[in-house]
C-alpha positions in Angstrom: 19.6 28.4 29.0 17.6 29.0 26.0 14.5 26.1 25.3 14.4 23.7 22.6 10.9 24.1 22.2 9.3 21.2 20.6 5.6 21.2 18.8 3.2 18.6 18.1 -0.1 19.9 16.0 -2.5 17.2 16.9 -2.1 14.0 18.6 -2.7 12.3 15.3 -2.0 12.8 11.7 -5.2 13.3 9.8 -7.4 14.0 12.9 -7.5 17.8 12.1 -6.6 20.9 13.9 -7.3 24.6 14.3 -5.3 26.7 12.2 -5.0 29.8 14.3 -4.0 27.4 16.7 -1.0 26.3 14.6 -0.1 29.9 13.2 -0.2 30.8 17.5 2.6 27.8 18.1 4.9 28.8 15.1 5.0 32.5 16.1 6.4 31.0 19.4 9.3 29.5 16.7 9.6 26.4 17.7 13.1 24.0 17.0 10.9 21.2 15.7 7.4 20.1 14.5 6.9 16.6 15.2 3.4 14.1 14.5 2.4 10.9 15.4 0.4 9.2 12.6 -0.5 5.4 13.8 -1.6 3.2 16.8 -3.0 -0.2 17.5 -5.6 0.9 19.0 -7.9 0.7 16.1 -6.9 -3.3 16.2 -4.5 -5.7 13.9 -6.6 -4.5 10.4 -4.2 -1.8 9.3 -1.5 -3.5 10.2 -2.2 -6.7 8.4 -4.1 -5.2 5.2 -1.5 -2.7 4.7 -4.4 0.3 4.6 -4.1 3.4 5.9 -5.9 4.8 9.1 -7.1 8.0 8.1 -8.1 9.5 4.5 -5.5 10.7 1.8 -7.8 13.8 1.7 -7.3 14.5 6.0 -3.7 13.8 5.4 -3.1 16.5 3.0 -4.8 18.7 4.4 -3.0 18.6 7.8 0.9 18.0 6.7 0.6 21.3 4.2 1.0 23.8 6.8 3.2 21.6 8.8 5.9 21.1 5.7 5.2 24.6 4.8 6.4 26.0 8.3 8.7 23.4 8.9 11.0 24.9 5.3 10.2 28.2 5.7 11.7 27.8 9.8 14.2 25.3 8.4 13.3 23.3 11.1 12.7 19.1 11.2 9.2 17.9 10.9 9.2 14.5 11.8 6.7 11.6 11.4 6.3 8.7 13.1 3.9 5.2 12.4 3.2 6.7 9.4 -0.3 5.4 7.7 -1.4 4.0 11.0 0.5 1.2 11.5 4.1 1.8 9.9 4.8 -1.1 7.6 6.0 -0.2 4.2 2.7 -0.1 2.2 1.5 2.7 5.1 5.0 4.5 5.3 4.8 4.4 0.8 1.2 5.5 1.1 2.4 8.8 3.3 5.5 9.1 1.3 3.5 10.1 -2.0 1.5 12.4 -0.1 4.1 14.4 1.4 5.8 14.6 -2.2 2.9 16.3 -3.4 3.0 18.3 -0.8 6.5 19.5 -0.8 6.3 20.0 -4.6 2.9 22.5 -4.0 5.2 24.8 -1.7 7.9 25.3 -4.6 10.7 24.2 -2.4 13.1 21.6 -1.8 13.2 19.0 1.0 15.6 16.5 1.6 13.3 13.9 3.4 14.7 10.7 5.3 12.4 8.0 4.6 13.1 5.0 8.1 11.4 2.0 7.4 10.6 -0.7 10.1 9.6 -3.2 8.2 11.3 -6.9 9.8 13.0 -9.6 7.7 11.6 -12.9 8.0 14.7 -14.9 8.1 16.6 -12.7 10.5 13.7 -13.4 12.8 13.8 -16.5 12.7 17.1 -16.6 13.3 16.6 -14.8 16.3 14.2 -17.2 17.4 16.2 -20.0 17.4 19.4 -18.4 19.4 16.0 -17.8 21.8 16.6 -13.5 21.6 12.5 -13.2 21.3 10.5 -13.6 24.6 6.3 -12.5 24.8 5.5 -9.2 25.5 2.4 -10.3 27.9 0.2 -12.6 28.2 0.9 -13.9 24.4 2.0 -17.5 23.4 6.0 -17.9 22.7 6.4 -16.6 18.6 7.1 -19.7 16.7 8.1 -19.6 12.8 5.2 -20.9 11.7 3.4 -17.6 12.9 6.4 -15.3 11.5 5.5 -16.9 7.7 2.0 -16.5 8.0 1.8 -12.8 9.3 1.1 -10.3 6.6 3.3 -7.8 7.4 5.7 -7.4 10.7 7.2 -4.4 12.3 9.7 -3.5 14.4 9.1 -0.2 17.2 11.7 1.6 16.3 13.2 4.2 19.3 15.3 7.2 18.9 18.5 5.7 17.5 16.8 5.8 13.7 15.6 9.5 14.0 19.0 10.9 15.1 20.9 9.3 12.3 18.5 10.7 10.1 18.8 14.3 11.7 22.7 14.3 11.8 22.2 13.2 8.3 20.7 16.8 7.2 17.3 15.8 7.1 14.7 18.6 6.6 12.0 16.0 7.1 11.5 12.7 9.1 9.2 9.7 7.8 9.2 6.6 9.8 7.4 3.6 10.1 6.1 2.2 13.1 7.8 4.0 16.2 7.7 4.6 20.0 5.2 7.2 20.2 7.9 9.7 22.4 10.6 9.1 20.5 9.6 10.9 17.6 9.9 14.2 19.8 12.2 12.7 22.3 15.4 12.3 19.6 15.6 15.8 18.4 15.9 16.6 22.2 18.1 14.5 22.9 20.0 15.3 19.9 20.0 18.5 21.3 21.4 17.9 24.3 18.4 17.7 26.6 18.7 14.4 29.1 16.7 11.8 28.4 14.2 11.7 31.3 13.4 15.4 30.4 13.2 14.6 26.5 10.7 10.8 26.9 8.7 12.7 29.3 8.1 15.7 27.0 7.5 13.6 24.6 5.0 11.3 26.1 2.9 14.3 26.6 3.2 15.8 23.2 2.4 13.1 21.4 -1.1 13.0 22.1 -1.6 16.3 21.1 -3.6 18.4 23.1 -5.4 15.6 24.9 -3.1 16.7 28.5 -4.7 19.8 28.3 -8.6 20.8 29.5 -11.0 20.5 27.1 -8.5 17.8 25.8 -8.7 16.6 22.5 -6.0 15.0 20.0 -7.3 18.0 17.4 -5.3 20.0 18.5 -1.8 21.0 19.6 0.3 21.7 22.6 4.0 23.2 23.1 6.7 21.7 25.2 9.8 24.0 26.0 12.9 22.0 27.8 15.5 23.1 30.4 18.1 22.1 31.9 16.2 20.0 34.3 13.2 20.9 33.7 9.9 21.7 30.9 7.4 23.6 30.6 4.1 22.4 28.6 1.1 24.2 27.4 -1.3 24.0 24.9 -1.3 25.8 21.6 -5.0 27.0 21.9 -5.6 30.2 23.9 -9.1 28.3 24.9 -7.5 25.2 26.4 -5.0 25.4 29.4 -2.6 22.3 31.0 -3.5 22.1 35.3 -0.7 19.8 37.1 -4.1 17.5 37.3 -4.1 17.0 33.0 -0.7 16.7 32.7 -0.3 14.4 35.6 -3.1 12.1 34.2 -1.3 11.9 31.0 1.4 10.6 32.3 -0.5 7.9 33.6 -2.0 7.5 30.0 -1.4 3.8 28.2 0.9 2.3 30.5 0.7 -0.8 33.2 2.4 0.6 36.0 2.2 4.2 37.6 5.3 5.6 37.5 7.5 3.7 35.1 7.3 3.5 31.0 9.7 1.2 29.4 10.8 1.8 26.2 13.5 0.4 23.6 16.2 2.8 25.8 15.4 2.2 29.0 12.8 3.0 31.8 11.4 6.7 32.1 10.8 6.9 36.0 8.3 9.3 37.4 7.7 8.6 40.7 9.6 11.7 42.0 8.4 13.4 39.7 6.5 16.9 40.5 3.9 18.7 38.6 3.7 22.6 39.3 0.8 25.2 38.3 3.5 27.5 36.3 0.3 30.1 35.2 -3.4 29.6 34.5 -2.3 27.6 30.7 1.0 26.2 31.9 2.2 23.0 33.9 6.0 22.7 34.6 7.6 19.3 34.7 10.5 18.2 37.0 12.5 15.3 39.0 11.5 12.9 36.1 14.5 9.9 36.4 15.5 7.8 33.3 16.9 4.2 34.0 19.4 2.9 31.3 18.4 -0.4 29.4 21.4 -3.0 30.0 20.0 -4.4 26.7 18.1 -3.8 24.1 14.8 -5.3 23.6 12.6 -4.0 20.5 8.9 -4.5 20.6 7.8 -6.7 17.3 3.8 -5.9 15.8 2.6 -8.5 13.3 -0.8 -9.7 12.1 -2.1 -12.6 10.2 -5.9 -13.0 8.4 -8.4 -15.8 9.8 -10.9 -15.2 7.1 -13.4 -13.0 6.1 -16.4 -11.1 8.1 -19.5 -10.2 7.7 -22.5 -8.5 10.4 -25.4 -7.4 11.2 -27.1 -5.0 13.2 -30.2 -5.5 15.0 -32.4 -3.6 18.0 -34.0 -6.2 20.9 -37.0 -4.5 22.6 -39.2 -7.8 24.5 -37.7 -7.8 28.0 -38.2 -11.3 28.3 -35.9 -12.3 25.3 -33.5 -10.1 26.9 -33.7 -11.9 30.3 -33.1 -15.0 28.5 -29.9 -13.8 26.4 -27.4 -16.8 27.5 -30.2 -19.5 26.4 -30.9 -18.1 22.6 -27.1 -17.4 21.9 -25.7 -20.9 23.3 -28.9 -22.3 21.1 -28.1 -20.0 18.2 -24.3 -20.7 18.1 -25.3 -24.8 18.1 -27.5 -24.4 15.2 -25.0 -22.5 12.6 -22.1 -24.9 13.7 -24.3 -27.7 13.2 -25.7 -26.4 9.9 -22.2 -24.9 8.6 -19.2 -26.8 10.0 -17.0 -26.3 12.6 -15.0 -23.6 10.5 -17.2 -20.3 11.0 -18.0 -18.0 14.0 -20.1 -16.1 15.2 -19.5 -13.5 17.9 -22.2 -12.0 19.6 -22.3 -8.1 20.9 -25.0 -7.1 23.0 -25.1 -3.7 24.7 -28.3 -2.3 26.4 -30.5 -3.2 29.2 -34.0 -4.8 29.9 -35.4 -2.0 28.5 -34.1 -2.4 25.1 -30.7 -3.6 23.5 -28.6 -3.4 20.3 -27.7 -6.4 19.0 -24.6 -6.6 16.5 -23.5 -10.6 15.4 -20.2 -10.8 13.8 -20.0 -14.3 11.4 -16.1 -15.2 10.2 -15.8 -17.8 7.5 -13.2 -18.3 5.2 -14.4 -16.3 2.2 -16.7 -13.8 2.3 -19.2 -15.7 0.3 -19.3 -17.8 3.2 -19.6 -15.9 6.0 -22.2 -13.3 3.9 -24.4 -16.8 4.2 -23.7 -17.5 7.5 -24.4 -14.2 8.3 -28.0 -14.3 6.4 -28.5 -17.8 8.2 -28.3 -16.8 11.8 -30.1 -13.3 11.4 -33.1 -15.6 9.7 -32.6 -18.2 12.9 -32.6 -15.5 15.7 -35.8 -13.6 14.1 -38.1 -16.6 14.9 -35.7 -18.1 17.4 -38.1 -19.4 20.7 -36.8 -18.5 23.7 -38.6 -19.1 27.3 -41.4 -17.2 28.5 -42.1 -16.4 24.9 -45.4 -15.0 24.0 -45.4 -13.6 20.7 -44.6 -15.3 17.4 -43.7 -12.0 15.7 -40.6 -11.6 14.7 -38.1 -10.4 17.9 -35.8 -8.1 15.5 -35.9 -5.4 14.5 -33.5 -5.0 11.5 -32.9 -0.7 10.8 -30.4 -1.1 7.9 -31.4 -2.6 4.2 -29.7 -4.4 2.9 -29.4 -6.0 6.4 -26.1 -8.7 5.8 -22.9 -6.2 5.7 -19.7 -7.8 4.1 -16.7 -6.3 6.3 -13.9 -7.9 4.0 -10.9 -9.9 5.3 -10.5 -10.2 9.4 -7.2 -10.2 11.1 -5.2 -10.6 14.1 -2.2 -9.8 15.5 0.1 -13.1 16.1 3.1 -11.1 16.9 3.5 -9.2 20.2 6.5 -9.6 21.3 10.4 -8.6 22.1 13.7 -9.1 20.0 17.1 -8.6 21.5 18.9 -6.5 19.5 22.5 -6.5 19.9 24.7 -3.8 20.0 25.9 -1.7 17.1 23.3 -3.9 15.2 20.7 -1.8 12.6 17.4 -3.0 11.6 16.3 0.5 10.4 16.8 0.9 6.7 16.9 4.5 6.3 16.7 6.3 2.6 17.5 9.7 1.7 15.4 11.6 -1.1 15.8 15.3 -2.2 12.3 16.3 -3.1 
């Protein structure tokens, strides 16, 4: 049978990649472009301000070639967690880009705009038939949490992007979303089986990080068989081994051979990993395992005040030695001097030989935790510690002004799982022509 050959640039929207690289994967015309844009790896911040990950600038710069091959192909680009974390303000922030950028190629685009945004009250609701259960080692939600959150997303899997593509959609943008779904739905759609499609997709998604030298800036190429794919990177100067690709499929996940995801389980633990040529890996005897129901991850985070830090490097071996004395004594003085409503949180990376110190203080405005901040540097430069000999002072301090406001902190308060019954929708999904 002929491939569906899917494509992923980069391994993350606004991260960058070589064009020749790019020009190399769409002379190999592939059936779709896809591009994951978010994560929570960079913590609850984007999520709960509503900021983007990456610049507007980096953005640009990598969807113009994408949405110009995608229309000249007339083949999907798709997005997914677009902004970095996929609530409204992020997928609104990518939407005005991409306009731009359609309108710069002189063509038209109708573009499916899936948000993932969660309503409040039908949350709730949920909570209280008892559909919402932790995703880990997380307290049970409550609706105290779900009002004070900032913003809350659902992970939306592949249901959302095929409705868009039987829809006519020339390009996908979606909020927050299972990271191989956004590759794994046009494959499906396609007709590939599902074990074949998640696993393909797990791998693309990333990029070109299953390939050696790995890195997410650049691409690599998945084509898909019958029972079988074929993966290699987009770069003539990287190449997949069964080793790479192997370890990517280990890559974010708690157990070694299984991934679960809104659809079911993808099962590896038959699965094989052959040398196809010196840049190629080829893929078979994955297994998918049906869902019985359907349980959607849920993403939300709340602010608990305002930061602020500092930055300091520890050279006296002794204070080292004595770390666990001067911090227990530091942290008693501020909460002593300042209430029991700030932090601090100390980071101390190094050895006896020399250390960087970096203290965090939260308060709830930043005025606050600026001065708590100021406070505790002032306290730990002329702090005593045992075995003290010298009564200079035991920072030193290498930026000016030395107190660094860091704005509003969050966290996430939702983490967990919402039964979703069937033939229910809680993707809205708009159509623009563009």
């Amino acid at each position: 049978m002929k491939p569906v050959i899917l494509f992923a640039p980069q391994g993350m929207l606004g991260y960058g990649y070589p064009i020749e690289s790019f020009k190399r994967a769409i002379s190999m015309e592939p059936d779709m472009i896809g591009v994951d844009a978010g994560s929570t790896d960079a913590g609850p911040y984007r999520l709960g301000s509503g900021k983007p990950t990456v610049s507007e600038q980096a953005v640009t710069k990598d969807l113009t070639p994408m949405v110009e091959a995608a229309l000249s192909l007339k083949i999907p680009l798709i997005i997914g967690s677009a902004g970095g974390a996929g609530a409204k303000p992020h997928v609104e922030w990518t939407f005005n880009i991409l306009e731009r950028v359609v309108k710069s190629t002189g063509k038209k685009a109708r573009i499916a705009v899936i948000y993932s945004d969660v309503n409040r009250k039908w949350l709730s609701s949920k909570l209280h038939k008892g559909n919402v259960k932790p995703l880990g080692p997380v307290a049970s939600l409550t609706n105290s949490e779900i009002r004070s959150a900032r913003n809350i997303v659902a992970v939306m899997g592949i249901s959302p992007y095929i409705e868009a593509l039987e829809n006519g959609a020339d390009i996908i943008l979606a909020g927050r979303s299972n990271d191989p779904a956004i590759f794994a739905s046009f494959a499906i759609w396609k007709g590939i089986k599902k074990s074949l499609a998640f696993h393909a997709g797990k791998i693309l998604e990333c990029g070109a990080i299953a390939a050696v030298p790995g890195t997410a800036s650049d691409g690599s190429i998945a084509y898909l068989f019958e029972d079988h794919f074929v993966v290699e990177p987009s770069n003539p100067a990287r190449v997949c081994t069964t080793l790479s690709v192997a370890a990517h499929s280990l890559y974010e996940k708690e157990h070694p051979y299984m991934i679960a995801g809104p659809e079911g389980i993808l099962y590896m633990k038959d699965t094989r990993f052959t040398q196809k040529d010196k840049r190629s890996v080829i893929v078979e005897g994955t297994q998918f395992l049906n869902a019985e129901e359907t349980w959607i991850k849920l993403e939300g985070a709340k602010s608990v005040g305002f930061r602020s830090i500092f930055i300091a490097f520890i050279k006296d071996p002794i204070m080292l030695q004595t770390k666990s004395e001067w911090i227990t004594q530091t942290k008693e003085a501020v909460l002593n001097y300042f209430g029991e409503d700030v932090r601090l949180v100390f980071h101390l990376k190094g050895g006896e030989n020399g250390a960087t110190l970096l203290v965090e203080a939260i308060a709830q405005t930043q005025e606050e935790a600026q001065a708590v901040c100021s406070w505790t540097r002032s306290y730990l430069m002329h702090i005593h510690y045992t075995g003290r000999k010298a009564t200079s002072g035991n920072l030193a301090i290498p930026f000016s002004p030395s107190d660094i406001p860091m704005g509003e902190v969050y966290e996430f308060n939702i983490h967990h799982l919402v039964k979703i019954e069937e033939n229910e929708s809680i993707f809205d999904i708009d159509f623009t022509l563009v």
